[in-house]
N, C-alpha and C positions, 0 to 999 in steps of 0.2 A: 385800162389802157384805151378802151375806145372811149373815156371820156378826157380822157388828154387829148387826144385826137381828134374829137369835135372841136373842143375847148380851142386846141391851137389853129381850125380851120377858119373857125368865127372871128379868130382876132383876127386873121390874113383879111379877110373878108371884111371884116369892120376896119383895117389898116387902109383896105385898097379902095375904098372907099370916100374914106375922107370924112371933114365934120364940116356940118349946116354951116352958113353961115349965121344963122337964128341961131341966137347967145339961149335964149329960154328951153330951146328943144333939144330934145337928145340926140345926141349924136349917133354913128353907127356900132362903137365901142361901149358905149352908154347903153344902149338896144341889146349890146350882145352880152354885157355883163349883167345887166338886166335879166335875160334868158337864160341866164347861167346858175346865178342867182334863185330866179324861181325851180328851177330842176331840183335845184338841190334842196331847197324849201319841201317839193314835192316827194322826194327821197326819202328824208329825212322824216316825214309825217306819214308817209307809207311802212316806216321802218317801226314808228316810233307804236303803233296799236301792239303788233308782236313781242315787241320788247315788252311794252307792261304786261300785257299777259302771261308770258313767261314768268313776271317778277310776280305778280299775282298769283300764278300757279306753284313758284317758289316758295314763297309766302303759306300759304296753304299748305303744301305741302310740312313745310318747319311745325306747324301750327300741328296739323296731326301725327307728326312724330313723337312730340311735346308731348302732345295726350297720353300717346301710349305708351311712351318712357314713363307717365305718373301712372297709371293702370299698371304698368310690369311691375312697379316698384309697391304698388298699393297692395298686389297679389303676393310679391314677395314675402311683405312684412305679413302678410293674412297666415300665410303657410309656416315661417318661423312663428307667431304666437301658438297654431296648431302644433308643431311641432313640440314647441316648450312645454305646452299643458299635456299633451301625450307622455313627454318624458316625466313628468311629476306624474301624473294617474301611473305609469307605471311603475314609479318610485315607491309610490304609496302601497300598491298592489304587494310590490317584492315586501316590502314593511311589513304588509300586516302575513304573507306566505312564510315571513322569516318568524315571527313571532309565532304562527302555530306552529310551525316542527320544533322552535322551540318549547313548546308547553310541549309538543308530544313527545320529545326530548327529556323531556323534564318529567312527566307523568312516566315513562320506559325507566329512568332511573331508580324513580321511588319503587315502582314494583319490583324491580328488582332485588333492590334491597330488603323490602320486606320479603321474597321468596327466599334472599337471604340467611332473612333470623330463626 
C-alpha cells in the first residue's frame, strides 16, 4: 500500500509539473517512472539472492532424501537376503534334527523287535 501511495504522489508531482520543452530530455513523468522503474529493479534483485538459496537449499535438500531413500532400500534388501538364508540354515538344521530322531526312531524299533523274539 505504501507503494501505491508513493507511486500515485509522484505522478501528482510529475502531472503538476509539466514537460520540458526540450523534445530529447525527460520529462517530469519520464523522471518518475524512471524511479519507479529502478525500485523495482532494486526489489526484485534484493529478493532474487534469497529465492535461489532457498531453491538451492531445496535442491539439496531433494538430493539427500534421494540418498537415503536408496540406503533405506539398500538395507532393506541386506536384511531380507539375511533373512532368507537364516530361514534355509534353519530348514536345513530341522532336516538333518528330523532325520536323527528319525534313525533313532528307527534303531527303538528294531530293538524292540528283536527284545521281541
Amino acid at each position: 500500500m505504501k507503494y501505491t501511495t508513493m507511486f500515485s504522489a509522484l505522478l501528482v508531482l510529475a502531472m503538476a509539473a509539466g514537460c520540458t520543452r526540450d523534445e530529447d530530455a525527460m520529462g517530469p513523468a519520464q523522471k518518475a517512472g524512471k524511479a519507479v522503474d529502478e525500485a523495482g529493479d532494486r526489489v526484485a534483485e534484493n529478493l532474487r539472492a534469497p529465492l535461489e538459496k532457498a531453491d538451492e537449499a531445496a535442491k539439496k535438500l531433494a538430493e539427500r532424501a534421494e540418498q537415503e531413500r536408496r540406503q533405506l532400500a539398500e538395507r532393506t534388501e541386506e536384511a531380507r537376503e539375511k533373512i532368507k538364508d537364516a530361514t534355509q540354515e534353519a530348514g536345513r538344521g530341522l532336516e538333518k534334527a528330523t532325520e536323527k530322531v528319525g534313525e533313532k526312531v528307527e534303531r527303538a524299533g528294531e530293538k524292540m523287535q528283536e527284545a521281541a523274539r
